[in-house]
C-alpha positions as CSV (number, residue, x, y, z in Angstrom):
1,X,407.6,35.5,21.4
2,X,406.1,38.1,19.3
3,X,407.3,41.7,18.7
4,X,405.3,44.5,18.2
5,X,401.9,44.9,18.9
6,X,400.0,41.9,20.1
7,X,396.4,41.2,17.9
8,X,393.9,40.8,20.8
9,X,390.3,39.4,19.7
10,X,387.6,40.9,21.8
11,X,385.6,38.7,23.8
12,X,382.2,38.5,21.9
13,X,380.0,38.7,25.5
14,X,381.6,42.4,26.3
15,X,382.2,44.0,22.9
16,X,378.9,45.8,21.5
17,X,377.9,44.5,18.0
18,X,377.0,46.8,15.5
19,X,374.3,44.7,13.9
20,X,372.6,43.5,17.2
21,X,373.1,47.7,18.0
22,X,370.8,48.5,14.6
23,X,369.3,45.6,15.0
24,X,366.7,46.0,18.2
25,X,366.9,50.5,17.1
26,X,365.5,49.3,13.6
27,X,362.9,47.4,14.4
28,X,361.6,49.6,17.3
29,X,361.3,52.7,14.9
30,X,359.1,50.7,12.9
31,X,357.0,49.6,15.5
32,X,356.8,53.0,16.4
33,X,355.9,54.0,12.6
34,X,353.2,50.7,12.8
35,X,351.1,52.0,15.3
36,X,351.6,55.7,14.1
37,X,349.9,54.6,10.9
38,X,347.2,52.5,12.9
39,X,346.4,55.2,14.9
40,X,345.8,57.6,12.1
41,X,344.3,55.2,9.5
42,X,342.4,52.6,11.6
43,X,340.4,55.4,12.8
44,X,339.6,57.5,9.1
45,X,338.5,54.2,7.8
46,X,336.3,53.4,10.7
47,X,334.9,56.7,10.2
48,X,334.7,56.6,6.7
49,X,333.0,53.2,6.9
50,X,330.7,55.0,9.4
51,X,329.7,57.6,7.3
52,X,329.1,55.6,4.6
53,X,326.8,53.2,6.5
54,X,324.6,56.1,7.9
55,X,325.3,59.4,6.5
56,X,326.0,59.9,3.0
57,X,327.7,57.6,0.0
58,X,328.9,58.1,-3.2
59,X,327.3,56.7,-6.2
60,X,327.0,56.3,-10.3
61,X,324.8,56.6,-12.6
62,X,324.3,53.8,-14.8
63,X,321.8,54.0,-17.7
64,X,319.5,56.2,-19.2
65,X,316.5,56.0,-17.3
66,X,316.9,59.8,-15.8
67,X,317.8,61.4,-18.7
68,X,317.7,64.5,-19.3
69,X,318.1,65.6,-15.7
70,X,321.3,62.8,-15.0
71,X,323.5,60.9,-17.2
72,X,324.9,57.6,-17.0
73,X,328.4,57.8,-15.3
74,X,327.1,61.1,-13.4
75,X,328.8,60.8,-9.7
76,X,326.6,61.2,-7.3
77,X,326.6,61.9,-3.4
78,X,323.7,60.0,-1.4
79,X,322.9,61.8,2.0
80,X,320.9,58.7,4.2
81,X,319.8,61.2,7.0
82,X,316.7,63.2,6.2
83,X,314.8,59.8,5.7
84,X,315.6,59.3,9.5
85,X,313.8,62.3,10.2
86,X,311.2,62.3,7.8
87,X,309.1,59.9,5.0
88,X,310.3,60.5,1.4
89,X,308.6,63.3,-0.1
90,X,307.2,63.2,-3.8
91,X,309.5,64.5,-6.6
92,X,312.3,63.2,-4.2
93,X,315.5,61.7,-6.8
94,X,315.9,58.4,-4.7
95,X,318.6,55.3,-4.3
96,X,317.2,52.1,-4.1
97,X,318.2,48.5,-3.2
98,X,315.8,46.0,-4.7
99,X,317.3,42.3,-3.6
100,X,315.6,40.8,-6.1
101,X,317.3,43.1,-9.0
102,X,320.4,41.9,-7.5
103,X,323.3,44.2,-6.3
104,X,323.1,47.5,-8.6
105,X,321.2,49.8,-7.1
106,X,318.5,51.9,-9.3
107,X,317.9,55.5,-9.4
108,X,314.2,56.6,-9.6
109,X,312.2,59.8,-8.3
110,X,309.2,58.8,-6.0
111,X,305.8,60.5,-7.8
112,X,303.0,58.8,-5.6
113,X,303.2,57.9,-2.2
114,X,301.7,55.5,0.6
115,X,298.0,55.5,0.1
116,X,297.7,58.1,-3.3
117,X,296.0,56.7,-6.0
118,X,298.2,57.0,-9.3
119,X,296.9,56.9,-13.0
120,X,298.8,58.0,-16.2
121,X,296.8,58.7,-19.1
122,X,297.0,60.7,-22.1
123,X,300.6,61.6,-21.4
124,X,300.1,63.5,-18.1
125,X,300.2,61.5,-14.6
126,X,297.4,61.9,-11.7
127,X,297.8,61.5,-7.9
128,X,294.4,61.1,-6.5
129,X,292.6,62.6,-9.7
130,X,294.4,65.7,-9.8
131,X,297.2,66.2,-12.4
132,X,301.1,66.1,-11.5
133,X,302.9,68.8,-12.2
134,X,306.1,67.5,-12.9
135,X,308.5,70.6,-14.6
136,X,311.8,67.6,-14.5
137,X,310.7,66.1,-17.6
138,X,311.5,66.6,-21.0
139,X,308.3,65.0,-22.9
140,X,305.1,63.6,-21.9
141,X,304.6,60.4,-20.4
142,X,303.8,58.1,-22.7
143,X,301.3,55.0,-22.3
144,X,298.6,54.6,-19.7
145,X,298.8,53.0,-16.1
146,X,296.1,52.2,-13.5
147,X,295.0,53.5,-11.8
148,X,296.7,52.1,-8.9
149,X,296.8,52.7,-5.0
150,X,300.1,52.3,-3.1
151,X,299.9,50.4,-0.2
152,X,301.3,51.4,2.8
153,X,304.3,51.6,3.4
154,X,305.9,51.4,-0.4
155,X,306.3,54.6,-2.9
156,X,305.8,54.5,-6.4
157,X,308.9,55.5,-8.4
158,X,309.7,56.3,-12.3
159,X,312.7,57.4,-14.1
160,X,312.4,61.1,-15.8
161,X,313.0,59.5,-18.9
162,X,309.7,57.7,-19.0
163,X,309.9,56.1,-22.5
164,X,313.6,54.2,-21.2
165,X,312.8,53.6,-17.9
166,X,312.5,50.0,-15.9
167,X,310.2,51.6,-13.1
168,X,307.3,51.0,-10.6
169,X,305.0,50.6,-13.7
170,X,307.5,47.7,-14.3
171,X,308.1,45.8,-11.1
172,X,304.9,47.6,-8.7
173,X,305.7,50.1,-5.6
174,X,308.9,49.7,-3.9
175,X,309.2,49.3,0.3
176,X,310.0,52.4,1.7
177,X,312.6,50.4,3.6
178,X,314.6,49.9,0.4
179,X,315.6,53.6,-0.4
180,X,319.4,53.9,0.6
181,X,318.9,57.5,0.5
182,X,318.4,60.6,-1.3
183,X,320.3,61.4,-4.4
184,X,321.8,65.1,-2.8
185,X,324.4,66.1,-4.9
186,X,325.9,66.1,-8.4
187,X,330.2,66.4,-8.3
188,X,331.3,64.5,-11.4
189,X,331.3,65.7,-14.2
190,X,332.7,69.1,-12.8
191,X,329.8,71.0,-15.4
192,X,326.8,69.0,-13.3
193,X,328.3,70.3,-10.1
194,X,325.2,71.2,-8.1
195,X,322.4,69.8,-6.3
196,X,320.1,67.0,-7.9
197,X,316.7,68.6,-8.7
């Protein structure tokens, strides 16, 4: 027979355990927290994705071809909507996706369009016989092309720089269904803030 106090051990059925207590509390907060976060990001990156598919992208220059009017690692946005509304207009600064140049995607400005006849000659290009005015470049164009008529459908593109450019003079008129978009504004570096010209 003992004395004093008798040392009772609980029966493990009745008496609440502190771990299996944290246990179930633990993991439902971060459930809770799980579908927070799903709820908030699932939807931004479905809208970003979204966006990016038919509104506007972000882009980077690469190369020299549009010189002096953009530089290579210039960040660009591309807005993909006024093309849904309307054809490309001449002197647009355009994004395009030619498979056969393989993923990068080239930056051009469209000078003659479906139908127009196009001839460069001493320095200066013509659309239909009439000089192009064409204030974005730096120097004359040099060489001569054509003359040439753009088939429907397709645009004919060049870079600014016209001396360092891979262009439509290069590999013809480019679909119309290959322009990604319009090049719409500059944001990077913060001194070319503004919108492409």
């Amino acid at each position: 027979m003992q004395n004093g106090p008798l040392a009772v051990q609980g029966d493990p059925d009745n008496e609440p355990d502190s771990q299996n207590r944290a246990g179930p509390s633990a993991l439902g907060l971060l459930g809770t927290w799980l579908l927070e976060l799903a709820e908030t990001v699932l939807p931004a990156i479905v809208i970003a994705v979204l966006i990016n598919l038919f509104f506007a992208q972000a882009t980077r220059v690469y190369g020299h071809s549009m010189e002096p009017n953009l530089h290579t690692d210039q960040r660009l946005v591309v807005e993909k909507v006024s093309y849904r509304l309307h054809s490309p207009q001449r002197g647009d600064v355009v994004v395009l996706r030619l498979p056969e140049r393989g993923p990068e995607l080239l930056i051009k400005r469209i000078i003659a369009l479906p139908g127009e006849t196009i001839e460069i000659r001493d320095g200066v290009a013509y659309i239909d016989g009439l000089p192009l005015d064409e204030p974005y470049l730096s120097r004359k164009t040099g060489g001569s092309y054509g003359p040439f008529t753009v088939p429907e459908g397709q645009a004919f593109v060049m870079g600014d720089n016209r001396s360092a450019s891979n262009d439509s003079r290069v590999f013809g008129p480019v679909s119309l269904e290959r322009v990604v978009g319009r090049a719409w504004v500059s944001y990077w570096p913060f001194e070319s803030l503004g919108f492409v010209q």
